[in-house]
N, C-alpha and C positions, 0 to 999 in steps of 0.2 A: 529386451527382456521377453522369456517366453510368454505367451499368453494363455490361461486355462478359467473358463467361465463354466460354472458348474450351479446351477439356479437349485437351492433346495424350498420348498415351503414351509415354513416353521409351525404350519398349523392348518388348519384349513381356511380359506380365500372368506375375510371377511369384512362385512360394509362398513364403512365409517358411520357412527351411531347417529350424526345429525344429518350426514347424507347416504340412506341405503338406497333412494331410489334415485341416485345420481350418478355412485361411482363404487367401486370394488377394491379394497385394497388388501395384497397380499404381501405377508413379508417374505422375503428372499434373503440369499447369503450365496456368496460367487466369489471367485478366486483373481486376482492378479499378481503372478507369480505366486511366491508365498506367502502372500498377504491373504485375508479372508474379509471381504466388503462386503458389510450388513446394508439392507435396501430395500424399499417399497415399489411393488408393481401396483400402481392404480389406473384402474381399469373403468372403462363405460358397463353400466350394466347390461348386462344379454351379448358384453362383445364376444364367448368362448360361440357363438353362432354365426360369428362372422369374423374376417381378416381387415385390422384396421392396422393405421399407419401406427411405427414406435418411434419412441422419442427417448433420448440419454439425457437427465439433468447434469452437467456440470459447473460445479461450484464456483462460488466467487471466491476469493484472496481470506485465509482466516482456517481457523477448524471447524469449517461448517459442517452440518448434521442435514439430515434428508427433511426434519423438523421445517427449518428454515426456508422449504421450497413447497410448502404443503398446498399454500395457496395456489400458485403458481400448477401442479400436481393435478391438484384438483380442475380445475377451472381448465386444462388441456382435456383432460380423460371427459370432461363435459363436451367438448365441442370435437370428441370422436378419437382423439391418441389413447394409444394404451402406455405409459410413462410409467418409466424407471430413475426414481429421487436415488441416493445414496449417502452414507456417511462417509465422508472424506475420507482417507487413510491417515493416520497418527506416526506410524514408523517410514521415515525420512520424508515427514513432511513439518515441519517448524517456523514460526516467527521468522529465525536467520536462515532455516536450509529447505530448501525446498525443488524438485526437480519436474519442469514442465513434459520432458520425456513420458519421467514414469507416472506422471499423473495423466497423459495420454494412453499409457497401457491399462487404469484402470476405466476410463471412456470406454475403449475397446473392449474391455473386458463385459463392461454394459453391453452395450452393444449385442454382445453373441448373446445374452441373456435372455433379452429379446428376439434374436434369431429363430429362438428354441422355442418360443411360445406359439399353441396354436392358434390364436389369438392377432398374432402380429402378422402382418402381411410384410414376407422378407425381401421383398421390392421397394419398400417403402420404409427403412428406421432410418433414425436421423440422430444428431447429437445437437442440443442447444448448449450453446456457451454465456454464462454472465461474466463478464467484468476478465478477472483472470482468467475463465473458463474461455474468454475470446483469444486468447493465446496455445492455450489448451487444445481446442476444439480441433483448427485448423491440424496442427500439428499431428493429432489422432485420424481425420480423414483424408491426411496426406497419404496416410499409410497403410488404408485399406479400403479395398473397394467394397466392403460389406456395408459404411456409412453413405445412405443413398442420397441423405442432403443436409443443410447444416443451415442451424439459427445464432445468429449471435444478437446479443441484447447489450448492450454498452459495451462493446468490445474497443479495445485500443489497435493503433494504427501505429503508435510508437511503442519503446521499450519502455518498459516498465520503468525506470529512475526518468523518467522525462515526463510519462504518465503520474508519477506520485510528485513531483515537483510543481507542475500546471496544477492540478489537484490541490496539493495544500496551499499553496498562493491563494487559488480561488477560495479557497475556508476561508484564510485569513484574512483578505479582502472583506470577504461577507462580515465577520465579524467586526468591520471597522477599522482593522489595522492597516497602518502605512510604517513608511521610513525604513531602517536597516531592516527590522527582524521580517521585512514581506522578502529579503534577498537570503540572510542567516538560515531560518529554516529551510525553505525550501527549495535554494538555490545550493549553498554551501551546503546544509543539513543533510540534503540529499548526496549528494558528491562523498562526504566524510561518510555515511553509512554506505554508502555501494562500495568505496576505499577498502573499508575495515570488516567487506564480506558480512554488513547486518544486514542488508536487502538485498535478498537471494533472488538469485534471476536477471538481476538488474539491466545487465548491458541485452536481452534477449530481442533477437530482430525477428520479430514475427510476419514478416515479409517473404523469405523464402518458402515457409510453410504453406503460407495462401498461392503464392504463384507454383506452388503442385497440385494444388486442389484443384479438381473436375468435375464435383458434387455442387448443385443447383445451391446459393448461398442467400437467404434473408439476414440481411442488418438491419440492426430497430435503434434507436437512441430515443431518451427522452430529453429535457431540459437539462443535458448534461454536463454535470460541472467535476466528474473525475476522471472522465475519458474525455479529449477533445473532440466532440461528435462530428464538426464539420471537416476538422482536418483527417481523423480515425476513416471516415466514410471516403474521402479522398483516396488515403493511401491504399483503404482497403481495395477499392473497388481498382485501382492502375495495377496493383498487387495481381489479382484475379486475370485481370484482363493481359499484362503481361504473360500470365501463364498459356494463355490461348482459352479464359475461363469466360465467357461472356451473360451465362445464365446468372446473375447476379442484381437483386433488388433490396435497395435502399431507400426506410422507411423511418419517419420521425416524428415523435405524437409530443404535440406541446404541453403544459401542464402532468408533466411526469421526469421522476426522477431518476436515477442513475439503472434502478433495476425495474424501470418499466410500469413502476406504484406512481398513484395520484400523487401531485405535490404542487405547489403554485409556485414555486421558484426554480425547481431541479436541486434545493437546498434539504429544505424539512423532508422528509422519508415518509410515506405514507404508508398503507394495511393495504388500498385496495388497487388493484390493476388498472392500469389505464383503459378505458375501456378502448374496444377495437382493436387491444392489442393480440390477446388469443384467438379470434376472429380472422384477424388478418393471418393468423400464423396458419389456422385450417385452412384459408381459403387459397393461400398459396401452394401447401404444401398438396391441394387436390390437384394444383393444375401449373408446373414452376413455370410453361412458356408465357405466362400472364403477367409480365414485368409492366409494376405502375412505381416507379423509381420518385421519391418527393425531393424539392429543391434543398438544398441545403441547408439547414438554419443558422443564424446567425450566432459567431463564436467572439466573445468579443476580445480574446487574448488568445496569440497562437503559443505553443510550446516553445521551447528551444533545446535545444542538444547537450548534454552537460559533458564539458571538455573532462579528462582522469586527471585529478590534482597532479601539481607539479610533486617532485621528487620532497623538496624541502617542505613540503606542506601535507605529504600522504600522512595513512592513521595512524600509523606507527611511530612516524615520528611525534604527531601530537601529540600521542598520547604519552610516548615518556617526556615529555616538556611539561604536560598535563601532572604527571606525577610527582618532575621533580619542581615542579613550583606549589605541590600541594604541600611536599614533604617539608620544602623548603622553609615557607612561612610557618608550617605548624612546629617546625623545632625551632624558631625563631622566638614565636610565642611562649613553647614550655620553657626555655632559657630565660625569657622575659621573669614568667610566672614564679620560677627557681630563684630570679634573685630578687622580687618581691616578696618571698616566703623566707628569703635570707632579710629583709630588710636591708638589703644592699643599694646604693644609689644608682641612677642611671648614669653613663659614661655623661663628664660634664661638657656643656656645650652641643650635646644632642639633644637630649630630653627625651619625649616621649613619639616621637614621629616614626620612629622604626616601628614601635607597637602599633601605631596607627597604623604604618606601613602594612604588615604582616597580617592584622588583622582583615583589613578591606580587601585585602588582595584573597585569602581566604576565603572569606566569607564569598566573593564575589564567583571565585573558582567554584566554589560548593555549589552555589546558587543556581550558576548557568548550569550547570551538569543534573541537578535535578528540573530546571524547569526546563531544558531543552527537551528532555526526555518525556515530561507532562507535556508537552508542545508534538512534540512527532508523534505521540501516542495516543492523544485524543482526537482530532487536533484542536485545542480550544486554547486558545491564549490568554482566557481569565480577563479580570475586568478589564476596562480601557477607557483611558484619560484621552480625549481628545482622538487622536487617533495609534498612540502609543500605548501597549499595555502595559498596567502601574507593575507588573514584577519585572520588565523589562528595561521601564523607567528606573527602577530601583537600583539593579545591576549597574546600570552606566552613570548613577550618581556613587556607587559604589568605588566606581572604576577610577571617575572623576577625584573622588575623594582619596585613592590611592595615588592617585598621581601624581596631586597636591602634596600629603604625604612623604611620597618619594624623594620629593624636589627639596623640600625640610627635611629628608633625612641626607639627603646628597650634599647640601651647603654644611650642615652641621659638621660631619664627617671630613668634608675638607679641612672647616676650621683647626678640628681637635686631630687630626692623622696620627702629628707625630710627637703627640703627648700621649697616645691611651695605648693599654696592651696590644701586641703582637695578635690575643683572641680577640678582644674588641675587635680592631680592625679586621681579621678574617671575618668576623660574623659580619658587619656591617659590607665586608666586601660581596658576601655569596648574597646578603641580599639585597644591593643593587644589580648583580648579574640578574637572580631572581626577575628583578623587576622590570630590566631591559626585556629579558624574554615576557614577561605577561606582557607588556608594551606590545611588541610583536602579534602573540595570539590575540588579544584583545581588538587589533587592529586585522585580523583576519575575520573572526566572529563578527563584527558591524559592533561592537561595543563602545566604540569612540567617534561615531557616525550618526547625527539624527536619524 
C-alpha cells in the first residue's frame, strides 16, 4: 500500500494543564493510504531548540486509542523523545479481521510524521511495539530504512494462536482452575477460533520479519504471563541474529506486568511504570553499541504449537452438528409441549426420558455456547469449586444427566418399537441420532472428562 504522511496541527502546540513544564502536546492528523490517523506529538519542553530522538507508539491487540499510552507518552518526552501516540485505525481493523501489513503502513506513516518535524533528529526515530505492536513493529522496520531503531515491550516470539493459548491457560491457572476446561478453552478454544477465521492473524510467523531487520533492537518483558518472555526473547534474539542482526539487547524488570506497569505477579495490571524502564530506553537509545543483555527469567510453562483440526472436526463442520442438534431437541420439545397442551399421553413404555433427553441436551448446548464465549472474552471462569468452575461443573452434570436420559429413552424405545406409530418411532429415531452426535461433541469439548 502506497504511503502518504501529511502532519497537520489542529491548533496550536499546547501543554498538558498538569504538566506545562514537562512536556508539549500537539495534535496531528496523517494519512495511510486513504485512511486519515488522528495523533498526539508530545514533546520535551524547549525541544523546537534542539534535535532530539522520535519515537512511533504502536498499539497492543484491541481498538486502542493514543489515550491508552498517555502515561507511557508522557514519561518518554520527560527523559528527552519527542513521541508520536496515535488512534488505531477502525476501517479493516476488527475483533475477527485484522491486517498486520496494513497496520505496518500506518507505523510508517508515523514515522514520516516525525521525519518532518524540526524537532526530531532524522538519524534517530524509532518504532516501539507493545504486545501485537511486537509483531507489527518488526514488520514495518523491515521495510524501511527511515526506522533507525526499534523497542519492543512484551513482544511475542510465536504466532499469535500459540501466544493467546499459553496466555489464557496462564489466566486460568491463576484463577485456580484445573482438569478439562485448562485444555477446552485454550487449547481446542483456540484451534476452533483460528478454524472458523475469529482470530485474525493467527497462524502469523513473525520470524522472517525480524531476521530482515538491521535496526539496533531493545526487548523489555516484565513478569510476563501473555507473551512467553523467556522463550519470545530466545526466538527473538536467533531470529535477529540469523538475519546477520547482532545489535540486539534483551532486558527484564521483575515486579511488572505485560506492558511494563508495576504489578507483583505479572497478573494484576498496574497505573504506574516500572521504574528503570524508560531510563533504560533513553540510555540505550543515546548509545545502542552499550549491550548489557539480562539472563533469562524463569518461565514456568513453555508454549506448544497448535496442529489445524482434523477435516471431521473443522468449524464448519461443528457448527452445522452444533445447529442441528440445537434444532434437533428444540422441536423435540415443542412436539413434547403440543401434546401436552393436547393433553395427549406419552408414547407407553417410554415415559418422560426423551423430554429429559431433549431438555439437558439443550440446555447444555445453550450453555456451553454462551459461557465458552464469557470465558474467551474475559477471560474469567466465574466462581470455582475446588478447582472446577461451578458453570463448568454444571454443564457436565448437565451432560451427565443427559446421558442418563438417553440410555432410558433408548431401552424404552426398544421395548415399545413395534407397538407405537411409524411418527413416534421416527421422532424417537432422530433423537437417538441427535444424541450419538452430542455424545461425539461433548467428547471433543472435555465435557465428559474431569
Amino acid at each position: 500500500m502506497a504511503l502518504a504522511a501529511v502532519a497537520t496541527a489542529s491548533g496550536a502546540a499546547v501543554a498538558g494543564p498538569a504538566r506545562a513544564e514537562q512536556d508539549v502536546e500537539q495534535s496531528v492528523e496523517f494519512h495511510s493510504g486513504d485512511v486519515t490517523l488522528h495523533g498526539t506529538v508530545t514533546a520535551p519542553v524547549g525541544a523546537a531548540r534542539q534535535r532530539r530522538p522520535g519515537i512511533v507508539l504502536v498499539h497492543g491487540s484491541g481498538p486502542e486509542t493514543r489515550a491508552k499510552y498517555r502515561a507511557e507518552a508522557q514519561a518518554m518526552a520527560r527523559a528527552g523523545f519527542v513521541v508520536l501516540s496515535y488512534d488505531k485505525r477502525t476501517t479493516g481493523y476488527s475483533l475477527t479481521h485484522r491486517s498486520y501489513a496494513q497496520l505496518a503502513d500506518d507505523a510508517l506513516a508515523g514515522v514520516q510524521v516525525l521525519h518532518g518535524r524540526a524537532d526530531v533528529d532524522p538519524g534517530k526515530v524509532g518504532l516501539w511495539g507493545f504486545s501485537e505492536g511486537g509483531w507489527v513493529v518488526p514488520l514495518a522496520a523491515s521495510r524501511s530504512a527511515e526506522v533507525s531503531y526499534v523497542v519492543l515491550v512484551g513482544a511475542s516470539g510465536v504466532s499469535p494462536a500459540r501466544q493467546s493459548a499459553w496466555s489464557l491457560e496462564n489466566k486460568l491457572r491463576h484463577e485456580g482452575v484445573g482438569g478439562s476446561l485448562l485444555r477446552t478453552v485454550p487449547v481446542t478454544g483456540t484451534r476452533f477460533l483460528a478454524d472458523a477465521g475469529l482470530l485474525p492473524e493467527a497462524d502469523y510467523d513473525p520470524l522472517p520479519a525480524l531476521r530482515r531487520m538491521r535496526q539496533p533492537v531493545l526487548a523489555m518483558w516484565g513478569d510476563d504471563q501473555q507473551s512467553p518472555p523467556a522463550e519470545s526473547a530466545v526466538a527473538i534474539a536467533k531470529a535477529l541474529g540469523d538475519g546477520g542482526n547482532t545489535d540486539v539487547t534483551l532486558r527484564f524488570f521483575p515486579h511488572a506486568d505485560h506492558k511494563l506497569h508495576t504489578s507483583t505477579d505479572g497478573f494484576q495490571r498496574g497505573e504506574q511504570l516500572v521504574p528503570g524502564y524508560v531510563d533504560t530506553m533513553a540510555a540505550w537509545v543515546a548509545g545502542h553499541g552499550h549491550r548489557t543483555n539480562d539472563a533469562l527469567p524463569h518461565q514456568a510453562r513453555r508454549s506448544h504449537a497448535l496442529g489445524p483440526l482434523p477435516a471431521y472436526e473443522a468449524s464448519g463442520v461443528q457448527t452445522a452438528a452444533f445447529v442441528l442438534m440445537v434444532v434437533s431437541f428444540a422441536a423435540h420439545l415443542l412436539g413434547e409441549l403440543v401434546r401436552l397442551l393436547r393433553r395427549r399421553p406419552c408414547a407407553p413404555g417410554v415415559g418422560r426420558a426423551p423430554r429429559w433427553l431433549a431438555a439437558a441436551g439443550l440446555a447444555t448446548l445453550l450453555g456451553f455456547l454462551g459461557y465458552f464465549g464469557f470465558v474467551t472474552m474475559t477471560p474469567t471462569p466465574g466462581p470455582v469449586l475446588g478447582n472446577r468452575p461451578v458453570f463448568w461443573l454444571v454443564l457436565q452434570l448437565l451432560t451427565a444427566g443427559m446421558a442418563v436420559a438417553a440410555m432410558a429413552t433408548a431401552a424404552g424405545w426398544w421395548r415399545v418399537r413395534t407397538s407405537v406409530s411409524g411418527w413416534t418411532n421416527a421422532r424417537l429415531g432422530l433423537l437417538g441420532l441427535t444424541s450419538t452426535l452430542f455424545v461425539a461433541w461433548a467428547l471433543f469439548w472435555g465435557l465428559t472428562t474431569p
